[in-house]
Each structure stands twice: as C-alpha cells, then as structure tokens.
C-alpha positions in Angstrom: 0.0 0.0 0.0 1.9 3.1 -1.3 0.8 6.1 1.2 1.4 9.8 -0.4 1.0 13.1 1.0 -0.5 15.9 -0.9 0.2 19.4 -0.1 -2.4 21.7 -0.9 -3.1 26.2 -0.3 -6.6 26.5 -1.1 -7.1 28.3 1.9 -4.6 31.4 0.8 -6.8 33.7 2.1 -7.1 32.6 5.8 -2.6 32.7 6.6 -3.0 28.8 6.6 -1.8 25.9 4.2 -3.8 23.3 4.3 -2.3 19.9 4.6 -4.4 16.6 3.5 -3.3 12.5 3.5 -4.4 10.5 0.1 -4.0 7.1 0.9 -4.0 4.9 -2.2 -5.6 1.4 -1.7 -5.4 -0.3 -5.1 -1.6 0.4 -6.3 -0.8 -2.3 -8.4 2.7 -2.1 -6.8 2.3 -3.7 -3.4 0.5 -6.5 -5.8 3.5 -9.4 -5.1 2.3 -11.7 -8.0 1.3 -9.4 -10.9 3.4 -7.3 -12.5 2.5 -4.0 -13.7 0.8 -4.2 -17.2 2.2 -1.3 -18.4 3.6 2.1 -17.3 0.9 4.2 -16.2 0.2 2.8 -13.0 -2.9 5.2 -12.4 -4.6 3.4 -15.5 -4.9 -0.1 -13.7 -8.1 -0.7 -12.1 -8.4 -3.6 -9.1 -10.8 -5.5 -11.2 -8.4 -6.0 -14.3 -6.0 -7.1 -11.2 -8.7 -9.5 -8.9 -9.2 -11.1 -12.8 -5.4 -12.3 -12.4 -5.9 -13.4 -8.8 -8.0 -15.6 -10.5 -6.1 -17.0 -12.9 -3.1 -17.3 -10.7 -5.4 -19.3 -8.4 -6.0 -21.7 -11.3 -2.6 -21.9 -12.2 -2.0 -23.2 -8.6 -4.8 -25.5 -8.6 -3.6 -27.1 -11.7 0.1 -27.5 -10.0 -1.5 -29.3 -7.2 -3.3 -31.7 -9.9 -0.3 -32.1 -11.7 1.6 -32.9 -8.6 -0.7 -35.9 -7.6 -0.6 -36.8 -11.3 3.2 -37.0 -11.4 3.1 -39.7 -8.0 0.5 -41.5 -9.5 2.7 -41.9 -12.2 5.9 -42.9 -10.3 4.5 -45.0 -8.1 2.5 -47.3 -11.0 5.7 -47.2 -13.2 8.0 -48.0 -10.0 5.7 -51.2 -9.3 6.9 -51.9 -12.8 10.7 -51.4 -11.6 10.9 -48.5 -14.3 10.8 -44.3 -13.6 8.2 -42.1 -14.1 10.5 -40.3 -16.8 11.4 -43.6 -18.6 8.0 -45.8 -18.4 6.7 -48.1 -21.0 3.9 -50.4 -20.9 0.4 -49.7 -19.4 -0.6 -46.6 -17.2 -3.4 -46.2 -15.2 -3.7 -42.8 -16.9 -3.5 -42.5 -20.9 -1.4 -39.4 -21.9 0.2 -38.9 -18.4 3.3 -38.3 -20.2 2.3 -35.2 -22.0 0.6 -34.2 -18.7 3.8 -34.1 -17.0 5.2 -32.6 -19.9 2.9 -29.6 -19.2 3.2 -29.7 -15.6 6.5 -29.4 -15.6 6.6 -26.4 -18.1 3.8 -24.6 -16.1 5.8 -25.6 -12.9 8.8 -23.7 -14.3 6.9 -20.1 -15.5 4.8 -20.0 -12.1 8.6 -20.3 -10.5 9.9 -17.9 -12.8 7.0 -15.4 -11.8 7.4 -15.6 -8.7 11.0 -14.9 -8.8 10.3 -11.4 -11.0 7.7 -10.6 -8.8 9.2 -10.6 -5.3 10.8 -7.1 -6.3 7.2 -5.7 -5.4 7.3 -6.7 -1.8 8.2 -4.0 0.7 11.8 -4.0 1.5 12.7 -6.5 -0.7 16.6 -5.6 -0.5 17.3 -6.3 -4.4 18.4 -9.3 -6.3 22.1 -8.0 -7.1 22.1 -7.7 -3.2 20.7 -10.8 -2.1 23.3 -12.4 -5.2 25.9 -10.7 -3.3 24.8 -12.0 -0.3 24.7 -15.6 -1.3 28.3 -15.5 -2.6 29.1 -15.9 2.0 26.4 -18.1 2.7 28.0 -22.4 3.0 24.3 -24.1 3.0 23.7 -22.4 -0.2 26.7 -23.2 -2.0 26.0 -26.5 -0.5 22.4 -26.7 -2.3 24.5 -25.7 -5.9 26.8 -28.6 -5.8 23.6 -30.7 -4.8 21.8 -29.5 -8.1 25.2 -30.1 -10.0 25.4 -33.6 -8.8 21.2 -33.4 -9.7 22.2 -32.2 -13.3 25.1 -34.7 -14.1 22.4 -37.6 -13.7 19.4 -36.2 -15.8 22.7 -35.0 -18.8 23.5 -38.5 -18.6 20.0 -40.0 -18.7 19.2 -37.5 -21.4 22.5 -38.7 -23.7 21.4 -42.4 -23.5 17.4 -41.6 -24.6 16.1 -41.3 -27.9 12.7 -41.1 -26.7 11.6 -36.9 -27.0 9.2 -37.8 -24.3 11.9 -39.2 -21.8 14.3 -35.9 -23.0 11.8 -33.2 -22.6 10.6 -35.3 -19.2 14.0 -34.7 -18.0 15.0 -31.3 -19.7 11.6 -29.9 -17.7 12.8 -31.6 -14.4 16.3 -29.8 -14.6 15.1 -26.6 -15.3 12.2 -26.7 -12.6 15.3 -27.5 -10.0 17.4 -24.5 -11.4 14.5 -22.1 -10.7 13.6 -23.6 -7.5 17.0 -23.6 -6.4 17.2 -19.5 -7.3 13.8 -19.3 -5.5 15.2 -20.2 -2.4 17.8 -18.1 -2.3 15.6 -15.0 -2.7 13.0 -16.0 -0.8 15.4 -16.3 2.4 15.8 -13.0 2.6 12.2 -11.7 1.2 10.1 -11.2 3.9 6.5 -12.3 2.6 4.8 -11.1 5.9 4.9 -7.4 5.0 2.7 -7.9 2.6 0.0 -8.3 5.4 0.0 -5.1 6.2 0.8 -3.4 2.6 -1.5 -5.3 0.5 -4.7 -6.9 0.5 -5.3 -10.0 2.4 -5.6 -12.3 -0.6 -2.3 -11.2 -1.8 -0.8 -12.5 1.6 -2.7 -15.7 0.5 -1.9 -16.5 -2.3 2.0 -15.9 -1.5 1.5 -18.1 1.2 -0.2 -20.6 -0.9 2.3 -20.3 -3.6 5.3 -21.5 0.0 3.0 -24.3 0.7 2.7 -25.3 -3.0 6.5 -25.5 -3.5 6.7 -27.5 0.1 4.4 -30.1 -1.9 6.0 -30.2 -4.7 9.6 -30.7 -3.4 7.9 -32.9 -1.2 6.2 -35.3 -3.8 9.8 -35.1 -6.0 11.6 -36.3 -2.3 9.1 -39.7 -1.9 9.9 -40.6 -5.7 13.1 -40.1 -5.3 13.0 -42.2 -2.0 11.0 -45.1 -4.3 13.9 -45.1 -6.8 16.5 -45.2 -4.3 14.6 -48.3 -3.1 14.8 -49.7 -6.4 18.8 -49.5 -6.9 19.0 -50.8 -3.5 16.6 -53.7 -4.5 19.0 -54.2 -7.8 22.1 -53.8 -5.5 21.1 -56.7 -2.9 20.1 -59.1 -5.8 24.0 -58.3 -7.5 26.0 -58.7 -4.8 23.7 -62.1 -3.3 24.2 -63.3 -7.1 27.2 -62.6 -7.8 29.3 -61.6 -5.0 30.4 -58.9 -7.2 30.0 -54.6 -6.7 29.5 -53.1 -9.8 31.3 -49.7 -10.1 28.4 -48.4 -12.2 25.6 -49.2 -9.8 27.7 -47.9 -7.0 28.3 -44.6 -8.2 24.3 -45.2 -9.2 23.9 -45.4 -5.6 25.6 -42.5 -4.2 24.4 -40.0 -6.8 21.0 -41.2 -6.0 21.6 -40.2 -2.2 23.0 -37.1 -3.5 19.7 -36.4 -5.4 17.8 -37.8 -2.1 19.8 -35.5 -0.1 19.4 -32.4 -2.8 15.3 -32.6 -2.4 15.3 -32.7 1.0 16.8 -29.6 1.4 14.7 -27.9 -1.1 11.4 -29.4 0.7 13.1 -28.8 4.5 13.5 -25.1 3.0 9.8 -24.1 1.7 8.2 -25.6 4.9 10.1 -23.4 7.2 9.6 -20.6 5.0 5.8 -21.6 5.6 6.3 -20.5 9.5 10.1 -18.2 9.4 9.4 -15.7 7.4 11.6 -12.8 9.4 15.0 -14.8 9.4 17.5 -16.9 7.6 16.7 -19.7 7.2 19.7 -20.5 5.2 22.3 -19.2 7.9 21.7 -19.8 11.2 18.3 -18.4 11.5 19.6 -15.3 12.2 16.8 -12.4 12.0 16.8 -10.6 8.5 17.2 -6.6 8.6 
C-alpha cells in the first residue's frame, strides 16, 4: 500500500496551508504476483488485477493436480521397476506423459513469476544484493553442488534416450530445479509477511499458498526419489547375493542417488520453514533478516 501526502493552499486567504493525507488502496505495486501491465500505473483498475488473482489461483490449482498426477505416475511405473520419466507399458492414466510434460513447463513459468515478482514486496533488498549476499552463505553453495550432482544424472540419462518424451521429461525436471534452487535463495531474505500489512489480504494468501505449493511439490519429487533409491537398493542386494560382485556403475548409481535424495530434501526442508520463518535466515543460522 503506497501512502502519499498531498500538499495543498486553497485556503490562501485565511494565513494557513492546508495539509491533507491521500492514501492509495489499489496500487498495483504492493500487488506481489502481478506485475505491472504497463507504465501508467494510475490506468490499472483492481478488477483488471482481482481477474489475475484468479487465474493465478487456477494456475495453482492445476500444480497441485499435476503434482498428484506426477506420484500416481511414479508409483504405478516404480511397481513396474521402471521411472516415471522412462516408463513403458500400461498406465493407469493415458497421456500422463504429456501431462507431465505440461506440468513441468507450467511448474517452471509459475517459478519464474514468482521470482520477478518478489521485487514488489516492501523492503525486498534487491536481487544484485541478495546475489551478493549468497556468494558468503555455505548451505547455499551446499544446495549448488547438490543440483550439480542433480544435473550430471538427468545430462546423462538424457545422452542415453532417444525417446523426446523421456528428454523433454528430463529437460523440464532440470530446469524446474534451477528455478527452484534460485527461488530459495531469494526468498530467504524476502520477507512475505509485510505484505499483510501493505497489500490486500488475498495477496498474503496466495503468496502463502504459492510456499506451501512448493513444500508439496519438493515434497512429492523427495518420496519418488526415495521409491527409486529403493529400487537401486533392490537391484544392488540381488548383484551382490548373485554374484558376489560390486559393480562400479551401480555404486556410483547409488551414491548420486543419495545425493539427489539429499538435494530434495533440502529444497522441501526449505519451503516448509519458510511456511512458518518468514523474518530470518533460514539458510544461515536463522539469524533475523534486517
């Protein structure tokens, strides 16, 4: 909510200036997930804006579908002893592949939103600042080599498919962890709970909604990760009782898999303390932000 104070002299003739408050309710500024359509800010009306609420709601809605769609998916092709990127054979639900597809792509611009938008919460400190920030923070640079180690694995799966499915499956995946790993580090030192004073209510809500979201998300991406992991395991025991053997390859399987394990349980540990911590950091010793 953008206050401004007016100074007016219509009353010249009695010695006195005359001082009045215009508070402006409906400035599209303190609006955290829409941007400003265009330059004149005095030109958008709160209906145009309430409109994208809307749609913004249904984008979230569909994330949550798409996130029950995506386990449904990973648990029937892990019954199967196959991944939900890689899965052949029948599927409970025809065309869940291209679902993911677009779940994944609509996963990545909701991300990307919210990353642009966060400059329109009060006292946001700046993205070249929070960069610089970063560059001193351990757990973060911790989280980066995580998503490298993340990113070797889906290159290599991606080298060894010719399926466009499989690649794009795994292209969307990689990208969605990028943004969600840049996400993080701007959202630990956003402070989302200004905006209940600032905004309107349902803008608090829906950035609220849009933490718990990503908590889900992060969170449904840890359990299939945790059924694969049980897979290799599976795949390990029978090798070495058969053959008495380690295989290098599944062994280096293993441990990028707990990296992985490891990677997505940071990112989901993250979002649901930023669901309750909003006014420190989270990322260094919970220190309170300025």
């Amino acid at each position: 909510m953008l206050i401004s104070f007016c100074l007016t002299s219509s009353s010249l003739d009695s010695g006195n200036v005359a001082m009045t408050t215009h508070v402006e309710i409906d400035d599209p500024s303190c609006y955290l997930l829409f941007p400003d359509a265009t330059a004149n800010r005095q030109r958008i009306r709160p209906r145009p804006i309430k409109f994208l609420a809307v749609g913004y709601s249904l984008l979230l809605s569909w994330q949550l579908v798409g996130t029950c769609l995506y386990m449904n998916r990973a648990i029937a092709c892990f019954k199967k002893g196959q991944t939900p990127y890689h899965c052949e054979g029948n599927i409970p639900l025809p065309y869940s592949d291209i679902l993911i597809i677009a779940w994944l792509v609509t996963l990545s611009f909701l991300i990307a939103l919210v990353i642009s938008a966060l400059r329109h919460v009060p006292a946001f400190p700046g993205y070249k600042v929070i960069l610089h920030q970063l560059k001193f923070v351990p757990s973060f640079w911790t989280l980066v080599l995580l998503l490298l180690l993340c990113l070797s694995r889906y290159a290599e799966l991606i080298l060894s498919q010719k399926s466009s499915i499989t690649v794009l499956t795994l292209s969307g995946l990689a990208l969605s962890y990028i943004l969600r790993v840049a996400a993080v580090g701007f959202l630990n030192y956003t402070q989302l709970n200004f905006l209940k004073s600032h905004c309107p209510t349902y803008v608090f809500v829906l950035s609220k909604l849009t933490i718990f979201l990503l908590f889900f998300v992060c969170l449904a991406n840890l359990l299939a990760t945790l059924l694969a992991l049980t897979v290799e395991v599976d795949n390990f025991r029978q090798s070495v009782g058969d053959k008495f053997s380690l295989s290098l390859g599944m062994i280096n399987a293993l441990l990028r898999d707990f990296g992985s394990t490891t990677f997505r349980f940071k990112l989901m540990n993250f979002f649901w303390q930023k669901l309750f911590i909003d006014d420190r950091n989270i990322l260094c010793n919970h220190t309170y932000l300025p």
